[in-house]
C-alpha positions as CSV (number, residue, x, y, z in Angstrom):
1,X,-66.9,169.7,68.3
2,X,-65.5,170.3,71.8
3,X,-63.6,167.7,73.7
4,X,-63.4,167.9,77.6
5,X,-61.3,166.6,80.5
6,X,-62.6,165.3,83.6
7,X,-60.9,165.0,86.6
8,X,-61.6,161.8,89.0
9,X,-59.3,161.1,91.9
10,X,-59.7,157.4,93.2
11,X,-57.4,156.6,95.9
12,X,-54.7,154.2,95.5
13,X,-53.3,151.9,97.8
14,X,-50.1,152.8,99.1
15,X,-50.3,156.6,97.9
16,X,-51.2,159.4,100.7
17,X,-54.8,161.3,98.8
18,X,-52.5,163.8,98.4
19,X,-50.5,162.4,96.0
20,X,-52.9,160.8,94.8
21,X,-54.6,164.9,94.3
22,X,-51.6,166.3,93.1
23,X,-51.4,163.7,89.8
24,X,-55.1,164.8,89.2
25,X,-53.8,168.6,89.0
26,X,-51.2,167.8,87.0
27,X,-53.7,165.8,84.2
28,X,-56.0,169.3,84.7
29,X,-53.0,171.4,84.0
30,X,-52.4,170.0,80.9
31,X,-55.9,169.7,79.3
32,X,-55.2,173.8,78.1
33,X,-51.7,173.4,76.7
34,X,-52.9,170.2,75.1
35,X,-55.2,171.9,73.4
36,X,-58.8,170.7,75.2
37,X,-62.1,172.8,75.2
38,X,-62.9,172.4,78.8
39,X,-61.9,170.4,82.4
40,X,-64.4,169.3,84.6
41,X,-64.8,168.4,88.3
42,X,-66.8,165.9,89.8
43,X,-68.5,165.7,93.4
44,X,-68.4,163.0,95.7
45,X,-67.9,162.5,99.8
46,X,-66.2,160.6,102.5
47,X,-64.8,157.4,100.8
48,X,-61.7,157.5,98.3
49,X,-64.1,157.2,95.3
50,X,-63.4,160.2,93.8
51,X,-61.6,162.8,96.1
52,X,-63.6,165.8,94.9
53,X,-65.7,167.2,97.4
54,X,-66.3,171.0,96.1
55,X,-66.4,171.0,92.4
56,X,-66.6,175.0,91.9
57,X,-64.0,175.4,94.3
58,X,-61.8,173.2,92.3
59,X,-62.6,174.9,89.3
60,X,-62.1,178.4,90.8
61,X,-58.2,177.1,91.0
62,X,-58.3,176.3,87.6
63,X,-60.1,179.4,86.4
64,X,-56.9,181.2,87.6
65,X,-54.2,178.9,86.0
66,X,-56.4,179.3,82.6
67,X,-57.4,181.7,80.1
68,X,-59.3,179.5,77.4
69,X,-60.6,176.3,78.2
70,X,-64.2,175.7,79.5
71,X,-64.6,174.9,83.3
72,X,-67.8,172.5,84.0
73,X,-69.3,170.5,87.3
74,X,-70.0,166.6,86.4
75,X,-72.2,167.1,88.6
76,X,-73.3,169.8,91.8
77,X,-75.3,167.1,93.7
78,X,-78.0,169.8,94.3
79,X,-80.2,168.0,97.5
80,X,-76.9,168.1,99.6
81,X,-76.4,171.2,99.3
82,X,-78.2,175.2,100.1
83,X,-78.9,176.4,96.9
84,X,-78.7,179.9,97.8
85,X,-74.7,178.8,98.2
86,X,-74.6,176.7,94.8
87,X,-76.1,179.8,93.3
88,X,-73.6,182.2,95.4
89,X,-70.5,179.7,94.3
90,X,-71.7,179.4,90.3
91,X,-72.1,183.5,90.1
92,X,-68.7,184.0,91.9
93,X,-66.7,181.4,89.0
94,X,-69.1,182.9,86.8
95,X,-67.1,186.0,87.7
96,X,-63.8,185.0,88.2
97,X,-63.4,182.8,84.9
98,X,-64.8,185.5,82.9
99,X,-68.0,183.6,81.3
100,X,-66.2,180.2,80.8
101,X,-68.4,178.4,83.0
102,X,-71.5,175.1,82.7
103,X,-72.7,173.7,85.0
104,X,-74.1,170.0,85.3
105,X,-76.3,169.1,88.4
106,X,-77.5,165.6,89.9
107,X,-79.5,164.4,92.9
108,X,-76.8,161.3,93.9
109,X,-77.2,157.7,94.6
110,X,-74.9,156.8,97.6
111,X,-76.3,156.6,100.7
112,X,-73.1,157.3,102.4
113,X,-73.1,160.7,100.9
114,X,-76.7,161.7,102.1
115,X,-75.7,160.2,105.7
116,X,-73.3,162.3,105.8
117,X,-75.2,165.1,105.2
118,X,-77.7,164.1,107.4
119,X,-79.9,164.6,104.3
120,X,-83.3,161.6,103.8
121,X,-82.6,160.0,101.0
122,X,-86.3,160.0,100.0
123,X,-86.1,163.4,99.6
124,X,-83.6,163.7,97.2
125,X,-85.9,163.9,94.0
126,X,-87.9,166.7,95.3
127,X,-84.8,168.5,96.8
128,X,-83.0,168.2,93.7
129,X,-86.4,169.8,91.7
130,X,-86.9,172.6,93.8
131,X,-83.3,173.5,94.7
132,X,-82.8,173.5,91.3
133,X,-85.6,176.2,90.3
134,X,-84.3,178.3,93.3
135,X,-80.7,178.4,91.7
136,X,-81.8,179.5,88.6
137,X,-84.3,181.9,89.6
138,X,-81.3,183.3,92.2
139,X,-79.0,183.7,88.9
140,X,-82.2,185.1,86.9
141,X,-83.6,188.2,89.7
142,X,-81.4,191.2,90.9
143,X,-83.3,190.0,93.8
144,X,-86.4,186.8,94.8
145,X,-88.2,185.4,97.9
146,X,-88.9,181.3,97.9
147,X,-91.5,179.6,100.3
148,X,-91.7,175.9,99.2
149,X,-91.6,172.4,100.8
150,X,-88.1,172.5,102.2
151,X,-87.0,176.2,102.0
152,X,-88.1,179.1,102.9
153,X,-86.1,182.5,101.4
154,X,-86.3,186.0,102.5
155,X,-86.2,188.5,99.9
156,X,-82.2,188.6,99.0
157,X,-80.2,188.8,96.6
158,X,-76.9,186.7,94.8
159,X,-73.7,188.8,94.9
160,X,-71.7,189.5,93.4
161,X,-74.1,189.2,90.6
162,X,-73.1,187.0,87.5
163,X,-71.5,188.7,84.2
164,X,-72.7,186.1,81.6
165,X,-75.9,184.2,82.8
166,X,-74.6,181.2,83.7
167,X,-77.8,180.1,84.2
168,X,-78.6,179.2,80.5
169,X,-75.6,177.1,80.2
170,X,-77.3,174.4,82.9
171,X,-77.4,171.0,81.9
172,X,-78.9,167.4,84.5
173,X,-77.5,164.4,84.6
174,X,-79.4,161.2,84.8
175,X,-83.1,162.7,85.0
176,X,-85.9,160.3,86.3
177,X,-89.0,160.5,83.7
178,X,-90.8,162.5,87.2
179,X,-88.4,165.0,86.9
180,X,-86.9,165.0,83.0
181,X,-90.8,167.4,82.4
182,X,-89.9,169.8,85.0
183,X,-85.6,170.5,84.0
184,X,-86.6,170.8,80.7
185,X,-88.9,173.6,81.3
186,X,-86.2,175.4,82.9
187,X,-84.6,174.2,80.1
188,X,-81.8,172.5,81.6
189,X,-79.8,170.3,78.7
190,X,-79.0,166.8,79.2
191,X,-75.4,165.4,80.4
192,X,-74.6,161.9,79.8
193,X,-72.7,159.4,81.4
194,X,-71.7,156.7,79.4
195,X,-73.2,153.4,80.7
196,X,-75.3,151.9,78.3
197,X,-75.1,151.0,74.6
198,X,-75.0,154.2,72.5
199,X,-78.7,153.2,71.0
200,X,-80.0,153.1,73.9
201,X,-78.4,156.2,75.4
202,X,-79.4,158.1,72.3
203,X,-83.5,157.2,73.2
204,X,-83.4,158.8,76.5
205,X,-81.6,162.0,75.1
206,X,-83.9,161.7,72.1
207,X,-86.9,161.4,75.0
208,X,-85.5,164.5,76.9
209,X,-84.8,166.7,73.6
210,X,-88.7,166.3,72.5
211,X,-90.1,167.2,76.1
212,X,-87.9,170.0,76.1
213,X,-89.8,170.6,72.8
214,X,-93.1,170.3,74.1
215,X,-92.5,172.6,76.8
216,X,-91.4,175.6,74.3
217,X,-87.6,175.1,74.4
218,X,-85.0,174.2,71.6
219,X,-83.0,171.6,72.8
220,X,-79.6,171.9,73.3
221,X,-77.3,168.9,71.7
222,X,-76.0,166.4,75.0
223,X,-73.3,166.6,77.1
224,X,-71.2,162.9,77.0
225,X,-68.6,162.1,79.4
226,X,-66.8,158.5,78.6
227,X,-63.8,157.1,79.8
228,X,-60.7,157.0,76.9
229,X,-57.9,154.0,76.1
230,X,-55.5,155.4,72.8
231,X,-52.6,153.8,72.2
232,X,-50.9,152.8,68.7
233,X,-52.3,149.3,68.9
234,X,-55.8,148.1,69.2
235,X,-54.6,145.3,71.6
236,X,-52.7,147.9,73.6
237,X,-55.5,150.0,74.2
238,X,-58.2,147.3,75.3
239,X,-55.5,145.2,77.4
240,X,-55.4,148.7,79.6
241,X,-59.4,149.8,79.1
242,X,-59.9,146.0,80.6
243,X,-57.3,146.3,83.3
244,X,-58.5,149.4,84.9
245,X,-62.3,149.4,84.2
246,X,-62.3,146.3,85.9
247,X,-61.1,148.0,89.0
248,X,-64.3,150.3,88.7
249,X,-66.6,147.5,90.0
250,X,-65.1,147.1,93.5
251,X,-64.9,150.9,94.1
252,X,-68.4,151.4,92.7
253,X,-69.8,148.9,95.2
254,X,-67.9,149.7,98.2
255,X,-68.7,153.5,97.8
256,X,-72.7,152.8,96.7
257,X,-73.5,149.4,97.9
258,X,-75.6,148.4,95.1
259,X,-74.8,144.9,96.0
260,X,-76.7,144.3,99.8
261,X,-80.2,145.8,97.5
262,X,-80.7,148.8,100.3
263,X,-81.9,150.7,97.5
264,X,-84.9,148.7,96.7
265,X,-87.0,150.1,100.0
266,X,-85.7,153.8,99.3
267,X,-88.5,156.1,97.9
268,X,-87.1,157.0,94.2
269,X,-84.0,155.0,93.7
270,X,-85.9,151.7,93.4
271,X,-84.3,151.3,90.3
272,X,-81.3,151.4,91.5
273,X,-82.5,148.8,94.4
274,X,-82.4,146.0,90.9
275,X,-79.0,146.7,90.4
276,X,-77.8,144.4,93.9
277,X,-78.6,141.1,91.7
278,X,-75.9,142.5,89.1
279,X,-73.1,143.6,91.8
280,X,-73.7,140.9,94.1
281,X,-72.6,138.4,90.7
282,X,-69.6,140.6,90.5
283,X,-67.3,138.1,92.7
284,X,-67.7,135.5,89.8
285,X,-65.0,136.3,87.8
286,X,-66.8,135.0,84.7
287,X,-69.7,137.1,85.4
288,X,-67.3,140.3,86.1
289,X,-65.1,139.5,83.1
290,X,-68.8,139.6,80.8
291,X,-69.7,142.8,82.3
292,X,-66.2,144.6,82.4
293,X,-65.9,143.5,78.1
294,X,-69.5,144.9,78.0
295,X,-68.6,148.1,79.6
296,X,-65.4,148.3,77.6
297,X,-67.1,148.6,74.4
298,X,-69.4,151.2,75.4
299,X,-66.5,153.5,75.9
300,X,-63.8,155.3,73.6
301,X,-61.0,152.6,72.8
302,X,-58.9,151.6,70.6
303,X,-55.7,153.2,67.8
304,X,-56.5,156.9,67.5
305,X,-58.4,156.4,64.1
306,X,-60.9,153.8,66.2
307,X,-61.4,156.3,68.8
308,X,-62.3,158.8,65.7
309,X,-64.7,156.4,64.2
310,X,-66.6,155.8,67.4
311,X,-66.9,159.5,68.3
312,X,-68.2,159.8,64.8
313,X,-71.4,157.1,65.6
314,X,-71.7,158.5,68.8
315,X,-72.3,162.1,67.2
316,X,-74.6,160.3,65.0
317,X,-76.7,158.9,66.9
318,X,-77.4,161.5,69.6
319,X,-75.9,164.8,67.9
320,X,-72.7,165.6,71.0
321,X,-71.1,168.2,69.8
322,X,-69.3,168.6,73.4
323,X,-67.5,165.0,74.4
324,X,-65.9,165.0,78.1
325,X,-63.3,162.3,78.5
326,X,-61.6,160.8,81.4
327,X,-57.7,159.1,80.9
328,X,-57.2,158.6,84.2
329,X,-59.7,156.0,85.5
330,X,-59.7,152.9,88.1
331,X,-56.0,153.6,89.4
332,X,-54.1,154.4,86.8
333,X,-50.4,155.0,87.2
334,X,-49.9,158.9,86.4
335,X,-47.1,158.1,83.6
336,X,-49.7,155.9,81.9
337,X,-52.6,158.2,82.1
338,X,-50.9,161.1,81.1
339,X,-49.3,159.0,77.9
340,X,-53.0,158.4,77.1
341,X,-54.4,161.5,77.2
342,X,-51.0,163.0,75.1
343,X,-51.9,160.5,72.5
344,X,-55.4,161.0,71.6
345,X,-54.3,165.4,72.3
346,X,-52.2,164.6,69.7
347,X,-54.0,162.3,67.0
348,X,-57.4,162.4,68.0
349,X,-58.4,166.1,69.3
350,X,-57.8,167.7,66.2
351,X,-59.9,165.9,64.0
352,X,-62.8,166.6,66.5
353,X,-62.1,169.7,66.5
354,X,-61.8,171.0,62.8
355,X,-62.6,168.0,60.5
356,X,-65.9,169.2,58.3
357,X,-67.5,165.7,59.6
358,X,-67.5,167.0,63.7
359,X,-68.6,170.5,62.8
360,X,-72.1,171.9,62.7
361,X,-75.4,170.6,64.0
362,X,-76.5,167.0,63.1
363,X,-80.4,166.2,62.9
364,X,-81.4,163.1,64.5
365,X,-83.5,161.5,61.9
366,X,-86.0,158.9,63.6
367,X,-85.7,157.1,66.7
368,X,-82.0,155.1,66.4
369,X,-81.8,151.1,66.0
370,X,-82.8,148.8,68.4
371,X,-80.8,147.9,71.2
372,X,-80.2,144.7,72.3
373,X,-81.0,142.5,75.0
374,X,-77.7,140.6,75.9
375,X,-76.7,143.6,77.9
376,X,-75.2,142.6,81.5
377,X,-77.5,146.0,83.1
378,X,-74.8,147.0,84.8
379,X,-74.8,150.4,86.0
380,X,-70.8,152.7,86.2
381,X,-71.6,156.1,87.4
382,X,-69.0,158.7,87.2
């Protein structure tokens, strides 16, 4: 099994985003020497959310400080973006990093990001579609012309061209059911946030896996990223999962604004419009206490051999066989993250790496048990 690090740089009051940047790099340049598969970069805009604006340029830094590990985007935000330069920028890391590249893509859900790029919001779903077939046919074609709804492509061509076909190694993130038919064809893999019980998230991977069946590809086992609290005690490790998750709901908010229900009235993100009832309880600290314990146990926590138990059911139930993990969540201090992700380097990466149990394919027998309904429905994107 692989094991991944992701990189997400909130801001923290009192520290300049430099600083703030600079502990991020150190956590990346330690995921090699610790001995992790992969590091991955997220993308997000204009508020101190997560200060990663260009994910393959970040990457492209790693890819020379490197030689081994696996460098992956959580997530391109395709509709913000010209694909002929996401296809451009994947085929020059392609090149640089020598093959050691995947990709993860998304269409986004704050509406200060698409203001920003002066990009309709209700055109995000079909943007995200057909950017993402021009990117791949780009990779694909020493050379292609596009005429479609939003772009139209002169014959040209991507170069330098791309050494290992990086385009087979693509994977979406949070696919609507109008789009899950159409990524699967191009058969894109699925990439998992963690932010719903592990039943439940193992239906809509099992849902994507068997259209990407019916359209005449074998699916490829899920990408999950999931935020990680190790420490030698049990009580150590949730007292600082609770702490800092429960920062995660005021920068959620203030960088989305699920709370004020804009969403609602916005052509494909209704469901994200039903999420303002869940935020807007979020000031009630009994509510936000409920929802932070529920969030909690949906990611990895606890002594190292908890954390290898729970990896195990998670495999189980959805067959990862590539687990990205963040250490460094809702304001950390440095010295604390980096203790965590040492820890679980130490007594937890091995294991996933080498024990017989976290090895080889696992077959997904039937759909998994029934999930609950005492769920608070809150929604933690990456």
């Amino acid at each position: 099994m692989k094991v991944g690090v992701a990189l997400n740089m909130l801001q923290k009051e009192g520290r300049s985003d430099a600083e703030v940047f600079a502990e991020h790099l150190a956590l990346g340049d330690l995921a090699e020497p610790l001995g992790f598969d992969s590091l991955f970069a997220l993308e997000h805009h204009f508020t101190g959310y997560a200060m990663s604006p260009a994910p393959t340029q970040l990457l492209s830094y790693y890819a020379g400080r490197t030689k081994r590990i696996t460098l992956g985007t959580a997530v391109i935000v395709l509709p913000w973006h010209d694909p002929i330069r996401v296809a451009e920028q994947i085929a020059l890391l392609d090149v640089m990093s020598g093959g050691r590249c995947v990709f993860g893509f998304g269409r986004g859900a704050a509406s200060v990001e698409y203001a920003g790029f002066r990009i309709p919001m209700e055109e995000a779903r079909a943007r995200f579609v057909e950017s993402a077939k021009i990117v791949v046919t780009a990779l694909t074609n020493d050379s292609f012309e596009w005429d479609g709804e939003f772009f139209t492509i002169p014959r040209t061509s991507i170069r330098p061209r791309p050494i290992s076909h990086p385009e087979r190694r693509f994977y979406a993130s949070s696919v609507s059911p109008e789009s899950a038919e159409i990524m699967a064809k191009l058969g894109f893999g699925v990439l998992v946030i963690m932010q719903n019980e592990w039943p439940k998230a193992a239906q809509d991977i099992q849902r994507y896996q068997a259209i990407s069946l019916s359209v005449g590809h074998a699916p490829r086992p899920p990408i999950i990223l999931t935020n990680v609290s190790v420490a030698d005690s049990r009580a150590e490790a949730h007292e600082r999962a609770t702490r800092y998750l429960a920062r995660k709901w005021d920068s959620i908010d203030t960088h989305y604004h699920f709370s004020d229900g804009h969403l609602a009235t916005v052509k494909g993100y209704e469901f994200y419009g039903g999420m303002a009832k869940t935020y807007s309880k979020m000031k009630d600290e009994s509510f936000r206490k409920k929802a932070t314990e529920f969030y909690v146990k949906i990611q990895v926590t606890g002594t190292p051999d908890d954390c290898i138990q729970q990896v195990a059911e998670i495999r189980r139930l959805t067959g990862v066989d590539h687990l990205v993990t963040e250490f460094g969540f809702g304001g950390m201090p440095h010295e604390e993250a980096e203790l965590n992700m040492r820890l679980f380097a130490d007594r937890v990466v091995p294991v996933l790496q080498r024990d017989p149990a976290f090895t080889g394919a696992v077959t997904i027998a039937g759909a998994p048990a029934a999930v609950s309904d005492t769920t608070t429905g809150v929604f933690a994107p990456a």
